[in-house]
C-alpha positions as CSV (number, residue, x, y, z in Angstrom):
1,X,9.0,2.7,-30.5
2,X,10.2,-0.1,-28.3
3,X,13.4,0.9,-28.2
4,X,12.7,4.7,-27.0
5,X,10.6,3.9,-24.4
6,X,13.0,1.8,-23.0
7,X,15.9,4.6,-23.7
8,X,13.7,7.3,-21.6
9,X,13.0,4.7,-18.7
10,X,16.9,4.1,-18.7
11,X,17.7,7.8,-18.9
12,X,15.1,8.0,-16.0
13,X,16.7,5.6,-14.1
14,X,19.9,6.8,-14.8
15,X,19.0,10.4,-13.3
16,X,18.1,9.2,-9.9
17,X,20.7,9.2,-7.5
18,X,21.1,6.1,-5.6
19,X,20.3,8.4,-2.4
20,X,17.3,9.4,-3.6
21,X,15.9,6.0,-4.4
22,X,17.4,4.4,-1.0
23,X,15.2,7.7,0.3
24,X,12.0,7.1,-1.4
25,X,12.0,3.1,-1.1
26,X,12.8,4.1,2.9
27,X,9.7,6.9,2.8
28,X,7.2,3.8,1.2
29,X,8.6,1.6,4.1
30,X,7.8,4.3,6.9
31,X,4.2,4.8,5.6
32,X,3.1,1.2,5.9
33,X,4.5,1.8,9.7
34,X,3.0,4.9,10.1
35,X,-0.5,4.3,8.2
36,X,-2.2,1.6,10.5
37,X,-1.7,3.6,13.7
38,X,-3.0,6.8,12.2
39,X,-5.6,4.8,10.9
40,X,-6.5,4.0,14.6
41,X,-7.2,7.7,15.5
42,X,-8.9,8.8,12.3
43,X,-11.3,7.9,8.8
44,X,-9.0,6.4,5.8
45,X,-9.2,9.6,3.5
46,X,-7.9,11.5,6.4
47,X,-5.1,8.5,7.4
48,X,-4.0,8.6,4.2
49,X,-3.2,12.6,4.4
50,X,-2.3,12.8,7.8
51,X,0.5,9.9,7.1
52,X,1.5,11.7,3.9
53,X,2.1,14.6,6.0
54,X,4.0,12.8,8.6
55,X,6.3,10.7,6.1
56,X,7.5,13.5,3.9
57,X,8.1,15.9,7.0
58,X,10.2,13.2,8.6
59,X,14.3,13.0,8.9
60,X,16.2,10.9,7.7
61,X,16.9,9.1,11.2
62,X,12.8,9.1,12.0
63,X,12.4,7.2,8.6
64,X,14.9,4.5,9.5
65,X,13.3,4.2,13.0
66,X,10.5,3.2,11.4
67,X,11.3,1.4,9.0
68,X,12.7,-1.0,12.0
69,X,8.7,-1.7,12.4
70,X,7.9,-2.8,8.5
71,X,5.9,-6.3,8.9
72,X,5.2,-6.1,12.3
73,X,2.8,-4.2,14.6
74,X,3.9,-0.9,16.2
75,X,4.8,-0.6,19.4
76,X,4.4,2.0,22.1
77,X,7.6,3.4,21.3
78,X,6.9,4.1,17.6
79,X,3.4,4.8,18.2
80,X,5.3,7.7,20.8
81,X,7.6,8.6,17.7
82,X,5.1,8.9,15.3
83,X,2.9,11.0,17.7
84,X,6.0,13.3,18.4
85,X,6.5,13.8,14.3
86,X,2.8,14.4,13.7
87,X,4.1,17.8,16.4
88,X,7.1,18.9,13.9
89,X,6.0,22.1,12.8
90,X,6.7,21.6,9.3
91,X,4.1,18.6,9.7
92,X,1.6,21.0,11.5
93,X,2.1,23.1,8.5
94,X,1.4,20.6,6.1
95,X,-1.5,19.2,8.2
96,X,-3.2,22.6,8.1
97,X,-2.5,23.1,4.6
98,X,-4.4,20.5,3.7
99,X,-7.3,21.5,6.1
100,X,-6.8,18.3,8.3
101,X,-6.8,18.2,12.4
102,X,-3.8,18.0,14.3
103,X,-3.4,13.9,15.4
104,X,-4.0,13.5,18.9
105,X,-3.9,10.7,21.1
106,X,-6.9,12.0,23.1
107,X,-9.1,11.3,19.8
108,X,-9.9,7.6,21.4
C-alpha cells in the first residue's frame, strides 16, 4: 500500500516539468507580495479573489518582479505594478467573473 502511494506521488512528480514547478513555486511567491496590498483596499474574502485573479493573469516577467518583494513590504513601485495588473483585461475578466469590483486606488 506503501509502496503505491509512493509510486503515484513519484510518477506525479515525475510529470511536472521543472518549468512548471519553477512557475507555480514563483505564482505562491507573488501572492504573498501581492495579498497584503490588496488587502489594504478591500475585506479578506475579496483579497483573496482579487489576488488570485491578479497572480494567475500575470506574465512571467510581472511574477518575477514581484517576487523581488517576498519578505519585505511593498513599495510604491510594486504597489504601481500590481495596480497596473489588476487593469490587464484578462484580470478584468476574471475579476468580473467572479462577481468582484475592479481594484482601485481611490477605494481609500
Amino acid at each position: 500500500m506503501i509502496r503505491a502511494a509512493l509510486l503515484i506521488t513519484g510518477l506525479s512528480l515525475a510529470a511536472c516539468s521543472p518549468t512548471d514547478v519553477a512557475d507555480k513555486v514563483g505564482r505562491r511567491a507573488a501572492e504573498t507580495v501581492v495579498r497584503p496590498v490588496v488587502g489594504d483596499y478591500m475585506t479578506g474574502p475579496e483579497a483573496e479573489v482579487v489576488t488570485r485573479c491578479i497572480v494567475d493573469n500575470a506574465s512571467a516577467d510581472e511574477v518575477q518582479m514581484l517576487s523581488r518583494d517576498v519578505a519585505v513590504e511593498a513599495g510604491t513601485a510594486t504597489v504601481d505594478l500590481i495596480f497596473r495588473m489588476a487593469r490587464n483585461p484578462a484580470t478584468a475578466a476574471c475579476l468580473q467573473a467572479a462577481g468582484m469590483p475592479p481594484l482601485s486606488q481611490v477605494a481609500l
